[in-house]
C-alpha positions as CSV (number, residue, x, y, z in Angstrom):
1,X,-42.1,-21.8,-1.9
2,X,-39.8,-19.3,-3.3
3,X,-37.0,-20.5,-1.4
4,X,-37.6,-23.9,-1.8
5,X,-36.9,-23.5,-5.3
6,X,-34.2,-21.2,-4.9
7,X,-32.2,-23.9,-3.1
8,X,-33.3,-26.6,-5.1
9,X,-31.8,-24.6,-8.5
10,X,-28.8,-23.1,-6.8
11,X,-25.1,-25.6,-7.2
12,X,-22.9,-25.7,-4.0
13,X,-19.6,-26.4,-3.3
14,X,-18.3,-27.6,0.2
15,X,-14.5,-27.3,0.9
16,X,-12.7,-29.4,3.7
17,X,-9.1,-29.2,4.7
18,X,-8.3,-32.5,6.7
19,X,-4.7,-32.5,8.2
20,X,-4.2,-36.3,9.1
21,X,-7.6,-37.8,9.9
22,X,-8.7,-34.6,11.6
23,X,-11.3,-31.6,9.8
24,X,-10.0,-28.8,10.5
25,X,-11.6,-26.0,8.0
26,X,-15.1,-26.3,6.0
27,X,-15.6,-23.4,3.7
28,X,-18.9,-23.0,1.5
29,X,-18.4,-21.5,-2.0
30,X,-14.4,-21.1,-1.7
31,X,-11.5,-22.7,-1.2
32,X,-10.7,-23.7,2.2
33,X,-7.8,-21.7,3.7
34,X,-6.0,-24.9,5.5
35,X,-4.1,-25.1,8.4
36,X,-0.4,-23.7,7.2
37,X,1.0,-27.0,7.6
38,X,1.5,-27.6,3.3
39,X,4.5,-29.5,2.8
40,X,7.0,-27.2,1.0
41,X,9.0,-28.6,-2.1
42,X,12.8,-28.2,-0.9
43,X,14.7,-25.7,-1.8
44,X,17.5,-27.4,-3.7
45,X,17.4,-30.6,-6.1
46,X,20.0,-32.6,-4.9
47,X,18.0,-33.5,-1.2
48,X,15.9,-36.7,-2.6
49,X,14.2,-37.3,0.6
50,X,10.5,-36.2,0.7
51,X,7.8,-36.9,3.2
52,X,4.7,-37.2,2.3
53,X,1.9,-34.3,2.6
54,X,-0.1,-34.7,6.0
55,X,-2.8,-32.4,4.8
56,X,-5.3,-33.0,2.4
57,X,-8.0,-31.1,0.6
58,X,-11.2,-32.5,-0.6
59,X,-14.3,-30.7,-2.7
60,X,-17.9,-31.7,-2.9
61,X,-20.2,-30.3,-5.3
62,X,-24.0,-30.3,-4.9
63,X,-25.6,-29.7,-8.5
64,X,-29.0,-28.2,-8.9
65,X,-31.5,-28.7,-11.1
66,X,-31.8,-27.0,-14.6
67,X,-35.1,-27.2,-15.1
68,X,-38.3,-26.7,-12.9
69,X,-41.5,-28.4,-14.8
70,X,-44.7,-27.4,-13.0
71,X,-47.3,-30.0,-14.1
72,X,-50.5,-28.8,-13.5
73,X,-52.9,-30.6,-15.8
74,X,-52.2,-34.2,-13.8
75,X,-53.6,-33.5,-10.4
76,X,-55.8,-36.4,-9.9
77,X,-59.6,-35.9,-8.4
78,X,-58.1,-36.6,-4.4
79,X,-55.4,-33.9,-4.8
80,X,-58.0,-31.5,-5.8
81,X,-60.2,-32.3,-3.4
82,X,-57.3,-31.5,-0.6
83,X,-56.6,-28.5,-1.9
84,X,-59.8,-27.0,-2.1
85,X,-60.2,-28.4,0.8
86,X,-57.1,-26.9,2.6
87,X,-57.8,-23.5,1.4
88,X,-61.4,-23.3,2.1
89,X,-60.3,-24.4,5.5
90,X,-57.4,-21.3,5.6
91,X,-59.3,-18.7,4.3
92,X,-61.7,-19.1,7.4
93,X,-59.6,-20.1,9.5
94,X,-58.4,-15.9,10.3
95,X,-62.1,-15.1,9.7
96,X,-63.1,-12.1,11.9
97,X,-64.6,-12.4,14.9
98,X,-68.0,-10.2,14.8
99,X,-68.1,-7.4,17.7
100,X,-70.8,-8.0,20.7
101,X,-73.5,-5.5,19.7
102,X,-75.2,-4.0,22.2
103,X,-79.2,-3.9,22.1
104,X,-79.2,-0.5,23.9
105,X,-76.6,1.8,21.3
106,X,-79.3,2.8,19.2
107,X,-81.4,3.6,21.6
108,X,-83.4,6.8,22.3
109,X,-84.0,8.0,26.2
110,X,-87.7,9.3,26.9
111,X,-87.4,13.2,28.0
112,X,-88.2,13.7,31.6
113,X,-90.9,15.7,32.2
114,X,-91.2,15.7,36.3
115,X,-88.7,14.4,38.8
116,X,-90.6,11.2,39.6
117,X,-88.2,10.1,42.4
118,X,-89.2,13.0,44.3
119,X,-93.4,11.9,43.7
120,X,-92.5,9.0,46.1
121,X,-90.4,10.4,48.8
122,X,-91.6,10.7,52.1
123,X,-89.9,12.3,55.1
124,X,-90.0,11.1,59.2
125,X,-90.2,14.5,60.8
């Protein structure tokens, strides 16, 4: 959410240096380099021929807001009901799972008193 309003407050500027019909350069908040083919103004006054620039810059400007107004007090009854419904549903939704417990952990053995495996035995001679 915080970045959401971040970008949605924050101004950009977009650069492009076209040379003919072409992009060449795009530059976010500064001025786009170009290509180095600028016309040059000549040297002396007394050439009158000029040709005309190739290149041409253009600048668009994204403006954010200035004010963020958080109106709280004109949810109707159906947007409550979502949200208390959508968090309800969250919050449980990472509920732990409960470990298997085992009847047996707690469990005490009797003490053995005789070896009652060897009671039964009985031996082929």
């Amino acid at each position: 959410m915080t970045l959401v309003v971040l970008c949605s407050t924050m101004s950009y500027s977009f650069d492009m240096h076209y040379c003919g019909d072409t992009l060449v350069e795009t530059a976010i908040f500064h001025k786009a380099k170009g290509c180095g083919m600028e016309m040059q103004s000549p040297s002396t006054e007394e050439c009158s021929i000029l040709k005309k620039d190739c290149c041409n810059d253009k600048q668009m400007v994204v403006d954010g807001q200035d004010e963020i107004q958080l109106q709280v007090n004109k949810i109707t009854f159906d947007q409550q009901l979502f949200i208390a419904s959508f968090v309800y549903t969250y919050i449980n939704l990472f509920e732990s799972v409960n470990k298997k417990v085992s009847s047996f952990s707690l469990y005490r053995r009797p003490h053995v008193v005789k070896k009652i495996f060897k009671l039964d035995e009985t031996y082929l001679i």
